[in-house]
N, C-alpha and C positions, 0 to 999 in steps of 0.2 A: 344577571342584569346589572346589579352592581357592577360588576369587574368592567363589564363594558360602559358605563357610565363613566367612571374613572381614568380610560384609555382615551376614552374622546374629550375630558377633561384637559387631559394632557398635551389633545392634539389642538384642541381650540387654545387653548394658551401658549401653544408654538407657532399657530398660525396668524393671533396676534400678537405676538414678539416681533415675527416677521415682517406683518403688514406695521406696525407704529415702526420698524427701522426702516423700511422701505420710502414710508411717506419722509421721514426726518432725513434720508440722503434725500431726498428728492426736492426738499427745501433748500437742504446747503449748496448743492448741484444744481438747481436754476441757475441759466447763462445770467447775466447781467450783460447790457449794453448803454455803458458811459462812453462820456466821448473822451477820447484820448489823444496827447498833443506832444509832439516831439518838436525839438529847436535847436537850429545849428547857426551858430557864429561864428563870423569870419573876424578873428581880432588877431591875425599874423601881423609883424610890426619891422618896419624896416626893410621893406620889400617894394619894388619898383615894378609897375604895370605885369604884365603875365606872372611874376614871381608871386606875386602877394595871392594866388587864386587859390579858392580852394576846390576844389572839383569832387561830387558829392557821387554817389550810386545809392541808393537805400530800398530794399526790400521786406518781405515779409510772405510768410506762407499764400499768402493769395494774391499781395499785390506786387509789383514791382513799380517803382516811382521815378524810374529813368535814373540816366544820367544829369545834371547840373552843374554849374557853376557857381560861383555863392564869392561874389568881391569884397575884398577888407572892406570891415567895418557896415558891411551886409549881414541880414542874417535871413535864414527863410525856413518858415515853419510849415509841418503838417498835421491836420485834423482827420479824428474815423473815429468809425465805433467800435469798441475793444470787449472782448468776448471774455470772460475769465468765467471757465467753467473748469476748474481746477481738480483734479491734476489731467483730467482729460486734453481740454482746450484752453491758450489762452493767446491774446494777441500780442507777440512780438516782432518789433521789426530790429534791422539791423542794416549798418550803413559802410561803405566802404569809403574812405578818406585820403586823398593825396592832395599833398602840397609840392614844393620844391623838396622839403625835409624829405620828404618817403611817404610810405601808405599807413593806415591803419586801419581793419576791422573790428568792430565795436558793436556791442547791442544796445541801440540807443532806445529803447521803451520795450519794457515786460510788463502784461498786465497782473503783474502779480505782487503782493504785499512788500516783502522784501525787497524786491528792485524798487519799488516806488515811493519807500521808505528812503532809499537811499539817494530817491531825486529830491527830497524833503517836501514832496506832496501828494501823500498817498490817499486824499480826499480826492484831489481834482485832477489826478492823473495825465501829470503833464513831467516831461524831463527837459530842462536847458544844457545844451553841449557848445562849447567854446573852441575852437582851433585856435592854438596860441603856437608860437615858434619851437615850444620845444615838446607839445604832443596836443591829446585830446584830454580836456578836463568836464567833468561834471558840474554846474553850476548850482549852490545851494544856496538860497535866500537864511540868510539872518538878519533878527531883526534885534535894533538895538536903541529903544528910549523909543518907541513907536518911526524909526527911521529903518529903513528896508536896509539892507546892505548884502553884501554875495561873499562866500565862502568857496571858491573855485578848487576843485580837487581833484588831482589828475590822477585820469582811467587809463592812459595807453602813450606810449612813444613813439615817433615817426619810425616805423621800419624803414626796408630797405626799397627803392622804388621809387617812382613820380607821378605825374598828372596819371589819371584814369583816362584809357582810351577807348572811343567809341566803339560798343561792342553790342552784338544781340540780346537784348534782356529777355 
């Protein structure tokens, strides 16, 4: 009776091992749903009517957001709810960009730490992106004496290419 006493010791102490890790992923792994914000700027400079455009595609595992247009010194933004159930799921989009220069593909919001570290606001889960003449840059607020100011840092160069054209999304 002992010996069996001892066995089932063992096993109730393996079976809550099991169940406090089970519950403890289960807290880290709840989805979260914040709202998340992406922003594209047209600041191409030196460009006359059709040239200065920037012509947008931007997708994501579930949505797609068409094609657009977006005129210098335009910018146009998107709002959702962003799922970060990591490393399972998390909500990324990505957008396809042509100017005159050429194209560029980009991941313009991951909802994940690191990426959104790197948009300098991993609280409120928003990325600013600039087209400028000589590619796509990340926009990062610094602030300095309580005055806002932007640190722009560029993610991608105009490949080879032009305007995006309409196609089946």
């Amino acid at each position: 009776m002992g010996i069996g006493f001892c066995r089932s010791s063992r096993y109730s102490n393996l079976v809550l091992i099991i169940i406090a890790t089970t519950t403890t992923l289960a807290m880290i792994c709840v989805p979260t749903a914040d709202a998340g914000r992406f922003e594209l700027k047209n600041e191409l400079r030196g460009l006359r009517g059709r040239e200065g455009i920037l012509s947008v595609r931007c997708w994501s595992t579930h949505d797609r957001l068409g094609i657009m247009t977006v005129m210098p010194g335009q910018s146009r933004s998107w709002t959702f709810k962003t799922v970060k159930l990591w490393p399972l799921a998390y909500t990324e989009f990505r957008c396809e960009l042509g100017t005159k220069f050429g194209l560029t593909v980009q991941v313009v919001f991951k909802a994940d730490t690191s990426f959104l570290w790197e948009c300098d606001k991993p609280r409120k889960d928003e990325c600013i992106w600039v087209a400028k003449n000589d590619g796509l840059y990340l926009r990062r607020k610094t602030a300095w004496f309580g005055r806002g100011s932007y640190n722009d840092v560029r993610k991608s160069t105009w490949g080879r290419g032009s305007y995006l054209h309409s196609r089946d999304d």
